[in-house]
N, CA, C and O of each residue as an XYZ file, in Angstrom:
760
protein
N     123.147    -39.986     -6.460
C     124.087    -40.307     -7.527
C     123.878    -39.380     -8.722
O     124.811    -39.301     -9.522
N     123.125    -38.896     -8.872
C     122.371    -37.885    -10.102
C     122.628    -37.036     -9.834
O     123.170    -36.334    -10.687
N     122.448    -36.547     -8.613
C     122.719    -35.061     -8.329
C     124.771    -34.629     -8.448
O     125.476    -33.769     -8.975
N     124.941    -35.779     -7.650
C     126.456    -35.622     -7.966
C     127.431    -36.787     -8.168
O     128.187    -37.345     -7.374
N     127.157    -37.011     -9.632
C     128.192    -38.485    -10.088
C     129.223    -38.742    -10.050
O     129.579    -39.850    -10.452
N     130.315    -37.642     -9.452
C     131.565    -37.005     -9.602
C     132.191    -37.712     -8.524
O     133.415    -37.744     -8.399
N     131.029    -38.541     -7.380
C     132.160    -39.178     -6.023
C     132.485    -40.162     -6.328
O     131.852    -40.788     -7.179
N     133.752    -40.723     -5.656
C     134.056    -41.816     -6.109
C     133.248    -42.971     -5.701
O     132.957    -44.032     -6.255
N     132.863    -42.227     -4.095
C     132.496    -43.179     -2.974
C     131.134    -43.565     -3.688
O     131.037    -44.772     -3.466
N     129.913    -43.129     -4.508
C     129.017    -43.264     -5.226
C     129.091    -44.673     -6.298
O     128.470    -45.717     -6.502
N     130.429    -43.840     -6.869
C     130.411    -44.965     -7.693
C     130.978    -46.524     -8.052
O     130.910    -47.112     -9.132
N     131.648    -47.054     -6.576
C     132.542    -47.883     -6.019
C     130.509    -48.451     -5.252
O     130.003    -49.553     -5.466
N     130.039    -47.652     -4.681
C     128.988    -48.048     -4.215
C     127.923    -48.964     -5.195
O     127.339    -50.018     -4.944
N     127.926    -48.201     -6.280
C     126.827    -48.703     -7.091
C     127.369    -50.100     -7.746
O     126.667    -51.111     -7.732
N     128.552    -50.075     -8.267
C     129.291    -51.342     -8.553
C     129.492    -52.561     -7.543
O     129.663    -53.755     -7.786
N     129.420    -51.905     -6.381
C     128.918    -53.095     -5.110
C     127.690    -53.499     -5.554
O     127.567    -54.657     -5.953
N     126.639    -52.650     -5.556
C     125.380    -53.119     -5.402
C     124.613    -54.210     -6.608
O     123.722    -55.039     -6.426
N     125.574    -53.721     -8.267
C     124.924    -54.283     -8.803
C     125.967    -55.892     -9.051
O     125.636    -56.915     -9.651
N     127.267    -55.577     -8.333
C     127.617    -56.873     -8.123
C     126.677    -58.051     -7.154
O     126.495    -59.207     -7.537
N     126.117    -57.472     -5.795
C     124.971    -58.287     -5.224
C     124.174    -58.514     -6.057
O     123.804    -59.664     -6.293
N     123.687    -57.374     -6.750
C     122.212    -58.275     -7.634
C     122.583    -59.147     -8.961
O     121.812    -59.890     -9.567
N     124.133    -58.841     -9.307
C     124.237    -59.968    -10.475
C     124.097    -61.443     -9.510
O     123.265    -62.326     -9.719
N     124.958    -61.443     -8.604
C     124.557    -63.019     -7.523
C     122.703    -63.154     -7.692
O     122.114    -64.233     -7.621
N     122.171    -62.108     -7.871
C     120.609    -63.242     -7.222
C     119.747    -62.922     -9.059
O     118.546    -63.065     -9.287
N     120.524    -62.605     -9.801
C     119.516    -62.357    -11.002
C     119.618    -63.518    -11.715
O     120.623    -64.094    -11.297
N     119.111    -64.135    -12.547
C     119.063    -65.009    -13.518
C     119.901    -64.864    -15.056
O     121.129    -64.779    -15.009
N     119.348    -64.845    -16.126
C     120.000    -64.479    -17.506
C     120.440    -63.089    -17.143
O     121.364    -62.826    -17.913
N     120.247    -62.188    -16.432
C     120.692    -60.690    -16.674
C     121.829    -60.512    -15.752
O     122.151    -59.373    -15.413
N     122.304    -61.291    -15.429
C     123.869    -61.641    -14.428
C     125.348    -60.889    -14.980
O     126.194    -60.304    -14.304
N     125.312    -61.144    -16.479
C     126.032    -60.453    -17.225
C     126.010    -59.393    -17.576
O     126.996    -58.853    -18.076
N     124.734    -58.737    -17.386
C     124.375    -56.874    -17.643
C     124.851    -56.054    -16.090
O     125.528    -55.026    -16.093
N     124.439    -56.612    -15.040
C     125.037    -56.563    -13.562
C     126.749    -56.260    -13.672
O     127.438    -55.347    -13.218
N     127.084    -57.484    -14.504
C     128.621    -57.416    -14.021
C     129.494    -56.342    -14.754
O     130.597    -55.844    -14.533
N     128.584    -56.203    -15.669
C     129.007    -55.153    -16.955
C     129.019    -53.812    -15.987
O     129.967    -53.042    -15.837
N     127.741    -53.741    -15.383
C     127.668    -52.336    -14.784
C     128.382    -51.798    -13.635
O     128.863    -50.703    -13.344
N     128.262    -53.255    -12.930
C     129.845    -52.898    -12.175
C     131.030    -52.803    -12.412
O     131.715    -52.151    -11.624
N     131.488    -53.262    -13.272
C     133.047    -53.123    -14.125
C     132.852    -51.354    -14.422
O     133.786    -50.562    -14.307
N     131.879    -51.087    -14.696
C     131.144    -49.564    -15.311
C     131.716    -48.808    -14.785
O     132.556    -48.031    -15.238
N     131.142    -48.995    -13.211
C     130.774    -47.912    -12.207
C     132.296    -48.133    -11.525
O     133.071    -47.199    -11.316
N     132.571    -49.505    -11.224
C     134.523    -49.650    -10.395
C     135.423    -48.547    -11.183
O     136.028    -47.617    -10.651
N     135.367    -48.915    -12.834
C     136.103    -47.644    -13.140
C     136.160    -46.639    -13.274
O     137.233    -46.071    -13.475
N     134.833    -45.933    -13.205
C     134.471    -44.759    -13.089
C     135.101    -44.013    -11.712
O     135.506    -42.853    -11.643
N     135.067    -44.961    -10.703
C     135.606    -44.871     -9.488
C     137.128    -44.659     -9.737
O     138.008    -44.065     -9.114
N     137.110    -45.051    -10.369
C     139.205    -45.615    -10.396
C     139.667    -44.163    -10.764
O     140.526    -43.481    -10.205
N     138.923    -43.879    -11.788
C     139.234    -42.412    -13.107
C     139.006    -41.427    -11.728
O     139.711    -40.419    -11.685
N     138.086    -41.662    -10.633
C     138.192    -40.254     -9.829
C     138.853    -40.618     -8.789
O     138.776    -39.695     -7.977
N     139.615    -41.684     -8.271
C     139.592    -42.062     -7.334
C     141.078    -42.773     -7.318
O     141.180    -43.685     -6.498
N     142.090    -42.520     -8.006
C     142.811    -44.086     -8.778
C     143.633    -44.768     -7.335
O     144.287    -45.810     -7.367
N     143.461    -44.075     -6.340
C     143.944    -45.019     -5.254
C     142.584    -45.845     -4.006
O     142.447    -45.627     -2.802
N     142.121    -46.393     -4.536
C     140.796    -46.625     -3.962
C     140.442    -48.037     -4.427
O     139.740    -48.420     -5.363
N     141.324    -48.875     -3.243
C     141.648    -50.080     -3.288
C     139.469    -50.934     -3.430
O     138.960    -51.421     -4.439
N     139.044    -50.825     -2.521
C     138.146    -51.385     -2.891
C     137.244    -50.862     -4.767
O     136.526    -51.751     -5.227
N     137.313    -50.089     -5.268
C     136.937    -49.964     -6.123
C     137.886    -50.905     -7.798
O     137.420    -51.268     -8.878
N     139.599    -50.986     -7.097
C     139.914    -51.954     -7.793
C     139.855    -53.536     -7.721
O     140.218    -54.317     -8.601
N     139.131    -53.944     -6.051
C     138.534    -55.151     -6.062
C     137.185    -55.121     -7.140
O     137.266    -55.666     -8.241
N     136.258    -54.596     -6.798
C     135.269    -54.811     -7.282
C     135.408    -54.913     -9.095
O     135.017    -55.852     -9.787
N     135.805    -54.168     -9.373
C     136.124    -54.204    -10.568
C     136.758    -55.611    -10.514
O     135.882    -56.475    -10.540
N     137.972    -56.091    -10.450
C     138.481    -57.302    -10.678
C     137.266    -58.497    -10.520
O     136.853    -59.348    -11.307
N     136.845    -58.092     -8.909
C     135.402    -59.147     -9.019
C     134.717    -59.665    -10.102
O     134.787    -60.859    -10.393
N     133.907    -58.673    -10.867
C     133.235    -59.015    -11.871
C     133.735    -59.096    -12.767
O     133.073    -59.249    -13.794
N     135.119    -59.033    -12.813
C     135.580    -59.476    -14.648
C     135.507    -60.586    -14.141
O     134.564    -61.223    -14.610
N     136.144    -61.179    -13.302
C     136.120    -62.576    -12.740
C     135.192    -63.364    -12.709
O     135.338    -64.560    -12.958
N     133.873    -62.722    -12.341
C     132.950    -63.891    -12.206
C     132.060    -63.687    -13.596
O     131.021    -64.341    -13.680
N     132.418    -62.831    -14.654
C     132.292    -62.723    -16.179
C     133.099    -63.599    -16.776
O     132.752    -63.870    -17.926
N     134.593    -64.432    -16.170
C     135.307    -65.215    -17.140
C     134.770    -66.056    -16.440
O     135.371    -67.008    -16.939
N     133.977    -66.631    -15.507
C     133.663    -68.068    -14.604
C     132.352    -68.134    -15.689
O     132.333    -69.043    -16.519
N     131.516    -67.364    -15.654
C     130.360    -67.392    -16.541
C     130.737    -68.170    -18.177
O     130.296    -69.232    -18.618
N     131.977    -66.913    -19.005
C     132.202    -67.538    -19.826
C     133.062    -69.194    -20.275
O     133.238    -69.934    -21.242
N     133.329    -69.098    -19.080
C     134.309    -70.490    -19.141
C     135.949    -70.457    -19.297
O     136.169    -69.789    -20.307
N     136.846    -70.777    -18.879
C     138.428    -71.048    -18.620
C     138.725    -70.302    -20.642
O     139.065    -69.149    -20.909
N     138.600    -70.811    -21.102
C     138.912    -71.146    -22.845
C     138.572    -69.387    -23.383
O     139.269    -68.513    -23.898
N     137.239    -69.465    -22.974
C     136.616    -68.155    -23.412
C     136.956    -67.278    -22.920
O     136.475    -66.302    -23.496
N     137.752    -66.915    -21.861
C     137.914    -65.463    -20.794
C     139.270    -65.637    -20.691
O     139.869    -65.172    -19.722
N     139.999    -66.415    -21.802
C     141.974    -66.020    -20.898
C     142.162    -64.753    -21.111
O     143.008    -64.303    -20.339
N     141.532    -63.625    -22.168
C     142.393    -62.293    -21.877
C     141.607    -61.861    -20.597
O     141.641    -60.637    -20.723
N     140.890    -62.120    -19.392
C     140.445    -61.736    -18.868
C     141.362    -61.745    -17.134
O     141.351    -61.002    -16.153
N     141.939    -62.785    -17.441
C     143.008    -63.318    -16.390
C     143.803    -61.911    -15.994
O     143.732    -61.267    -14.948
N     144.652    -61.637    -17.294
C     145.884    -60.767    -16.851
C     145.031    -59.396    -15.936
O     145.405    -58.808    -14.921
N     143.667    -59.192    -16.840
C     143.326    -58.266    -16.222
C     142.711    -58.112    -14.757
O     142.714    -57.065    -14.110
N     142.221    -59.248    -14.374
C     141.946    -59.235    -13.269
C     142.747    -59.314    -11.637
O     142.469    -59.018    -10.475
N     144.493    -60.221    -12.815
C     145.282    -59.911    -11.581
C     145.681    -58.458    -11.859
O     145.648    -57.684    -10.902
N     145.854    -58.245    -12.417
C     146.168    -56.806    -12.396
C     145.124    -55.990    -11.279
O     145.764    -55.519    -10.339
N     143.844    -55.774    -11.223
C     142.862    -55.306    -10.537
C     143.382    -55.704     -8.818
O     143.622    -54.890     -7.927
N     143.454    -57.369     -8.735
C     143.529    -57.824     -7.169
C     144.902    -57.328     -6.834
O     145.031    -56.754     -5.753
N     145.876    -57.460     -7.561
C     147.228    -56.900     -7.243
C     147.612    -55.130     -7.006
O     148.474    -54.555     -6.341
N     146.792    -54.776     -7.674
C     146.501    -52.930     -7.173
C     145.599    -52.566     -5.880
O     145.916    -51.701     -5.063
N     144.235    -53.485     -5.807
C     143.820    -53.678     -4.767
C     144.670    -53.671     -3.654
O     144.816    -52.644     -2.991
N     145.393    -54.986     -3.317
C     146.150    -55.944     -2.319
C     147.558    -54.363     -1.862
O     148.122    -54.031     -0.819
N     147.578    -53.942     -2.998
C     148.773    -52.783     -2.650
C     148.155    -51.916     -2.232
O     148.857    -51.237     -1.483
N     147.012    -51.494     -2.329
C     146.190    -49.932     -1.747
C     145.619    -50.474     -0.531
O     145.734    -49.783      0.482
N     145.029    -51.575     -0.453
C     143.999    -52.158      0.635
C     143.907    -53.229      0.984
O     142.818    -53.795      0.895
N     145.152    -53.953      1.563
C     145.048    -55.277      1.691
C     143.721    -55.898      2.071
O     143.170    -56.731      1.352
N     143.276    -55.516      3.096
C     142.207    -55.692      4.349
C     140.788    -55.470      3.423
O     140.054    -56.422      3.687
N     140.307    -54.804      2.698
C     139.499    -54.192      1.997
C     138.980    -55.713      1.714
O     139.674    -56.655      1.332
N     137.351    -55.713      2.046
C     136.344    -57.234      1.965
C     136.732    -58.233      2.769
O     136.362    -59.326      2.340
N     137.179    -58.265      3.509
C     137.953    -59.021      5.185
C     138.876    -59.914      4.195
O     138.619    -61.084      3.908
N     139.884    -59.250      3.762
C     141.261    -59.369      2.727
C     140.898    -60.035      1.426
O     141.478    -61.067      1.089
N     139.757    -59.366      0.518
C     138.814    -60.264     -0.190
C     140.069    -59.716     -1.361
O     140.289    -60.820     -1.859
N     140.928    -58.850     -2.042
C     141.950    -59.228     -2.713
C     142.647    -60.273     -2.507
O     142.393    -61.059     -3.420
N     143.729    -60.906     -1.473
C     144.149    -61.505     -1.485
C     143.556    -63.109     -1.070
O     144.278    -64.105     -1.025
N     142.186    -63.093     -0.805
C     141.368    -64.298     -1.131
C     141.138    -64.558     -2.718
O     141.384    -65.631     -3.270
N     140.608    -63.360     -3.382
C     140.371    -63.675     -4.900
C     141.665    -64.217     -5.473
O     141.705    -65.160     -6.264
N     142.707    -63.568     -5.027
C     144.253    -64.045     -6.155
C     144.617    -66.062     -5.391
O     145.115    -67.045     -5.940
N     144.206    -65.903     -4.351
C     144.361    -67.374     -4.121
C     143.539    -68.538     -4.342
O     143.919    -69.700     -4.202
N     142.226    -68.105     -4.745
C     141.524    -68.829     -5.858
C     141.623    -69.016     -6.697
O     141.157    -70.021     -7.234
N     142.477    -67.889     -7.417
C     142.640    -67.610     -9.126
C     143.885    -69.161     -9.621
O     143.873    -70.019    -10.503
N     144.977    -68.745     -8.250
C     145.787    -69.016     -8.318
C     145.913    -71.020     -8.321
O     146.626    -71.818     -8.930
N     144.516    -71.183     -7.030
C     143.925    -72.800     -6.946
C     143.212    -72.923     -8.019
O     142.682    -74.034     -7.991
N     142.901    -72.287     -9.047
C     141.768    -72.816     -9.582
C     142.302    -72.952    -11.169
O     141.716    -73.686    -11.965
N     143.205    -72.346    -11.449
C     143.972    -72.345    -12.560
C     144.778    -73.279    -13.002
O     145.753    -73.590    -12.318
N     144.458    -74.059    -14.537
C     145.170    -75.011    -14.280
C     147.391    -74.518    -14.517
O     147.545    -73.298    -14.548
N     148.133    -74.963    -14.589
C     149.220    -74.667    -14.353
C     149.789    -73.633    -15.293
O     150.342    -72.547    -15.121
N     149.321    -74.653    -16.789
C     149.619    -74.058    -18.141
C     149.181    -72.302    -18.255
O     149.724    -71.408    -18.904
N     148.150    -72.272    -17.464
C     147.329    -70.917    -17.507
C     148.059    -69.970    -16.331
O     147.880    -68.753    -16.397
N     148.752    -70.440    -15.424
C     149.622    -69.416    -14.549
C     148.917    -70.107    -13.207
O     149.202    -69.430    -12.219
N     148.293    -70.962    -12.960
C     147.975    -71.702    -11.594
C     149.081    -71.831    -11.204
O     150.164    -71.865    -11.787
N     148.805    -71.901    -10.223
C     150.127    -72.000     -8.957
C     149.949    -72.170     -7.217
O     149.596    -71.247     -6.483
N     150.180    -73.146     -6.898
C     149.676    -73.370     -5.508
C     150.105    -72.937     -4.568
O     149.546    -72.493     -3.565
N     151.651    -73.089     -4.960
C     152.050    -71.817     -3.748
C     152.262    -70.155     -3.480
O     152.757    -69.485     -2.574
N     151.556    -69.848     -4.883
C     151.072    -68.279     -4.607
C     149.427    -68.505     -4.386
O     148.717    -67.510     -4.245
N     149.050    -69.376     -4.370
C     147.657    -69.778     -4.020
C     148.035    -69.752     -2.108
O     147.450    -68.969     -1.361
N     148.998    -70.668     -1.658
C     148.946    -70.841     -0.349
C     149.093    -69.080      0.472
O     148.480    -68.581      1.416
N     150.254    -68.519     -0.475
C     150.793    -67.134      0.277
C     149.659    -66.474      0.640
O     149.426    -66.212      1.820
N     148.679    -66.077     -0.556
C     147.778    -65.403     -0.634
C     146.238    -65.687      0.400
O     145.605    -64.943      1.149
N     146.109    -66.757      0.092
C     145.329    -67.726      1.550
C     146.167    -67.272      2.940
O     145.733    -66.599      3.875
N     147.204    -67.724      2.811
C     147.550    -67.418      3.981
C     147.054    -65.907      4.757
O     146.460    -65.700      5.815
N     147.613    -64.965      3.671
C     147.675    -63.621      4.031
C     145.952    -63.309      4.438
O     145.635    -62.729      5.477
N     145.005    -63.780      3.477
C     144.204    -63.313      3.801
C     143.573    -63.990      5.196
O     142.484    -63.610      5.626
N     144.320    -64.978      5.828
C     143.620    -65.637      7.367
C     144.254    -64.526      7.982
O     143.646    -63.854      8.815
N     145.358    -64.285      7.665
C     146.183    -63.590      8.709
C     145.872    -61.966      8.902
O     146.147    -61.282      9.888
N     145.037    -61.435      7.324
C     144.877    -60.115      7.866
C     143.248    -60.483      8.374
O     142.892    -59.966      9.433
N     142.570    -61.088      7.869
C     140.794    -61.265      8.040
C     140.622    -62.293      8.915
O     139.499    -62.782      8.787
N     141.620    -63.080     10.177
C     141.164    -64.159     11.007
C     139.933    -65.083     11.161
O     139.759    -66.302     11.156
N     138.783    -63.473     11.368
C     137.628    -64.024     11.540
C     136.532    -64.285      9.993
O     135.301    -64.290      9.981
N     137.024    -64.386      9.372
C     136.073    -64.443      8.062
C     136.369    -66.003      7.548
O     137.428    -66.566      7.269
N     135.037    -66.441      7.543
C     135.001    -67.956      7.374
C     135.666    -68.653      5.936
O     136.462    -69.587      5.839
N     134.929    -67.709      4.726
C     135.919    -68.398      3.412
C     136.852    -67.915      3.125
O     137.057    -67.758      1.921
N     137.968    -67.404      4.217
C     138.991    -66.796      4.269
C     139.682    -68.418      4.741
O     140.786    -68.667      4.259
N     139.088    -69.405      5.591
C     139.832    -70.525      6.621
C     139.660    -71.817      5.113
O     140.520    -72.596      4.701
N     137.828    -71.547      4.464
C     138.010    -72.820      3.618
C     138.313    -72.821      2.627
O     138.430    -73.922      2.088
N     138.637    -71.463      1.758
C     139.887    -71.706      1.150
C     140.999    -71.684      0.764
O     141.380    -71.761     -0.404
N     141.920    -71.523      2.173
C     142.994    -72.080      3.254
C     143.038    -73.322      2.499
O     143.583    -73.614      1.435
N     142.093    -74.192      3.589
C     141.668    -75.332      3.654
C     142.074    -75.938      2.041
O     143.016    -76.730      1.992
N     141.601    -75.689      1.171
C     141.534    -76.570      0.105
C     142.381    -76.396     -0.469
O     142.699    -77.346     -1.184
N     143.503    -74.817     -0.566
C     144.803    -75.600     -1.237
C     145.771    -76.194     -0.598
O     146.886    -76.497     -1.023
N     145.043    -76.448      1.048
C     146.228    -77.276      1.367
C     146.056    -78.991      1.704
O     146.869    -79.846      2.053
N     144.886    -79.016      1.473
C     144.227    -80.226      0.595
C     144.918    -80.677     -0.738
O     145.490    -81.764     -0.826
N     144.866    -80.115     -1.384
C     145.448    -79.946     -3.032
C     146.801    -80.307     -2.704
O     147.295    -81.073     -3.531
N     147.737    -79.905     -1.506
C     149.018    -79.345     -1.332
C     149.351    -80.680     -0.631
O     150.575    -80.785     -0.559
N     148.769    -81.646     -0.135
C     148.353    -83.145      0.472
C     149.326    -82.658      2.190
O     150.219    -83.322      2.717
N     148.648    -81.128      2.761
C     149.187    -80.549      4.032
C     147.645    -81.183      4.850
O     146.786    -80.318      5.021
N     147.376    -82.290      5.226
C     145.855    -82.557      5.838
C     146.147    -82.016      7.257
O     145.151    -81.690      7.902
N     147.072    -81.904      7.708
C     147.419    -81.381      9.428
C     146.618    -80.046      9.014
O     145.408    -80.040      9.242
N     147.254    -78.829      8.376
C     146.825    -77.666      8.518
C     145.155    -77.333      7.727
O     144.317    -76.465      7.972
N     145.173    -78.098      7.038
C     143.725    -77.948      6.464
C     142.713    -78.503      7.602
O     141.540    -78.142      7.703
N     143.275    -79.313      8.326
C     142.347    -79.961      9.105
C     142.485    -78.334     10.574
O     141.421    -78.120     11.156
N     143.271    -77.742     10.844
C     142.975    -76.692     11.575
C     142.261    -75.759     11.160
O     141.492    -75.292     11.999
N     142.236    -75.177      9.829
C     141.863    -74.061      9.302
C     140.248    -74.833      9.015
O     139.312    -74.073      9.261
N     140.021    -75.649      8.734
C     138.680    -76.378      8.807
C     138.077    -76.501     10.269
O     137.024    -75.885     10.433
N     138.504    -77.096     11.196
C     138.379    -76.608     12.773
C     137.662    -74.964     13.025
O     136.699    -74.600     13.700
N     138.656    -74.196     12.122
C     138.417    -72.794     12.917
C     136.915    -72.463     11.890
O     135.974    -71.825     12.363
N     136.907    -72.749     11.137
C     135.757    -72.509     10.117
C     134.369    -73.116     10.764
O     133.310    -72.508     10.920
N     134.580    -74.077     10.997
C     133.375    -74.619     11.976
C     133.122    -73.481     13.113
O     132.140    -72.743     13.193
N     134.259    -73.525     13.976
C     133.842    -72.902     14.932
C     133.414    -71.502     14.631
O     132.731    -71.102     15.574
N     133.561    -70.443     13.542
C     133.422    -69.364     13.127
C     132.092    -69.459     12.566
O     131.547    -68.361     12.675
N     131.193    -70.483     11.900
C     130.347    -70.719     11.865
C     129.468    -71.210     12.539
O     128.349    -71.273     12.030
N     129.711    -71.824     14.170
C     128.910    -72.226     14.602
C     127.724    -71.426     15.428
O     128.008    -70.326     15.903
N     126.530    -71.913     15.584
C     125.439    -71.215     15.980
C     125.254    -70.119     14.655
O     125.340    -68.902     14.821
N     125.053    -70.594     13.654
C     124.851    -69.158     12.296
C     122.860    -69.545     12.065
O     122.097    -70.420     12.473
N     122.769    -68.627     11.414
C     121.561    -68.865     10.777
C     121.756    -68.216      9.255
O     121.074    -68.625      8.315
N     122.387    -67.551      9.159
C     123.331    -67.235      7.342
C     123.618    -67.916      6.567
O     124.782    -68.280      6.400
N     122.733    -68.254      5.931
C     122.972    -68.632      4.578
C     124.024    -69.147      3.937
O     124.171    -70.368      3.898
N     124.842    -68.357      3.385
C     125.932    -68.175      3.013
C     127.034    -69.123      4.002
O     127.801    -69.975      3.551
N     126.908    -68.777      5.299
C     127.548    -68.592      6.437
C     127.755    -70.954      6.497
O     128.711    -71.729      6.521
N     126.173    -71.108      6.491
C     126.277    -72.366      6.800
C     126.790    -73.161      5.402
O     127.423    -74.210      5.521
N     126.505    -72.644      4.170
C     127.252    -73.583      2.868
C     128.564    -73.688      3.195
O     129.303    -74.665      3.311
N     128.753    -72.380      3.338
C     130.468    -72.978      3.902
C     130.893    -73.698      4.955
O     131.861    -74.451      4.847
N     130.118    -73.526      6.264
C     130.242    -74.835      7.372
C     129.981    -75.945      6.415
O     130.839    -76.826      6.447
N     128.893    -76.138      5.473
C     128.439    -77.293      4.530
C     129.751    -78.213      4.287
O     130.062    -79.344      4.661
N     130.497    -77.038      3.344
C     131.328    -77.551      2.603
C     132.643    -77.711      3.417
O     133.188    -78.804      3.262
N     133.151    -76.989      4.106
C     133.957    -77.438      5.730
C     133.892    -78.413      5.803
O     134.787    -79.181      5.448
N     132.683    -78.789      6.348
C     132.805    -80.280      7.030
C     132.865    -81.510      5.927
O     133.347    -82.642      5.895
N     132.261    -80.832      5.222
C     131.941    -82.146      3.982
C     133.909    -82.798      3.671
O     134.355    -83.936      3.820
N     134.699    -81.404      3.180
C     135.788    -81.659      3.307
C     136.912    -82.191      4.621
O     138.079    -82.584      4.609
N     135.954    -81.986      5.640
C     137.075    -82.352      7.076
C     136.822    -83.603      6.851
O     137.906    -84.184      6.788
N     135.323    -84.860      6.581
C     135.403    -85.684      6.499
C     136.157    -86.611      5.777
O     136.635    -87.685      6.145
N     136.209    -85.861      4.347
C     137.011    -86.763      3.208
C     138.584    -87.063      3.891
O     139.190    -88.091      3.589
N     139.264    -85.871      5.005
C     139.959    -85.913      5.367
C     140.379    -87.106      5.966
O     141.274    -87.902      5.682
N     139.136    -87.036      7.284
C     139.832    -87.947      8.690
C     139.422    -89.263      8.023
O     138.433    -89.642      7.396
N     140.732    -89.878      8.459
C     140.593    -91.743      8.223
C     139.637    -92.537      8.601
O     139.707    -93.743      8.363
């Protein structure tokens, strides 16, 4: 990276990496996300069609307004759809369709007044089962806006396939979400 800072592919890299270590750091979570926002645009400035470098970037503004709270981060919104929506146009597929997973969280998790919306929450879920099949929090959160959406038939499939996409795991990650799968298939069935 020193020798030549000028790639994009370098610097889309390093903004990955210190997005992983903002996930496992403590108080310094926010210096992480900073540096990836850093390094995504640095990427962008050499790179400006280089869909994963405008995920990542969106990533961490995102999980910089989750940090600061709904109230504290609204100018942070426009910018981040902006990021997943340039993404989603350069690279749908890019993070097993992790643009159009982020905009359908944004979209479930928002309350209305703020631009929430469930059925650009569902499109976007959708899209991302349909381009990423096999990627598990691609099915559960499917699953939960169509929970939200009171669709229990299809949440109860896309919860099905999540199990089974998880089953036999030893991942971490892999089993919270079987966790939370099932935890939700139950609230489901009568």
């Amino acid at each position: 990276l020193a020798s030549n800072p000028n790639q994009y592919q370098w610097q889309w890299r390093q903004a990955r990496t210190q997005y992983s270590l903002a996930k496992k750091a403590g108080e310094s979570k926010s210096d992480h996300y900073d540096l990836c926002i850093l390094h995504s645009s640095r990427a962008i400035d050499l790179q400006p069609d280089s869909a994963v470098s405008y995920f990542y970037r969106g990533l961490c503004r995102g999980k910089q307004a989750e940090m600061k709270g709904i109230w504290a981060s609204l100018g942070i919104i426009e910018p981040f759809q902006e990021d997943m929506k340039k993404a989603v146009e350069l690279g749908p597929k890019v993070n097993h369709a992790g643009p159009h997973r982020a905009l359908g969280k944004l979209y479930l998790e928002l309350p209305f007044f703020l631009g929430g919306d469930s059925d650009k929450a569902v499109f976007h879920l959708k899209e991302a089962v349909r381009l990423a099949p096999d990627y598990a929090e691609n099915h559960l959160g499917l699953a939960q806006i169509l929970v939200k959406k009171n669709n229990s038939t299809q949440a109860r499939e896309s919860l099905h396939k999540l199990i089974q996409l998880t089953d036999n795991t030893q991942d971490e990650k892999l089993l919270s979400l079987r966790k939370e799968g099932m935890e939700l298939l139950e609230n489901l069935t009568p």
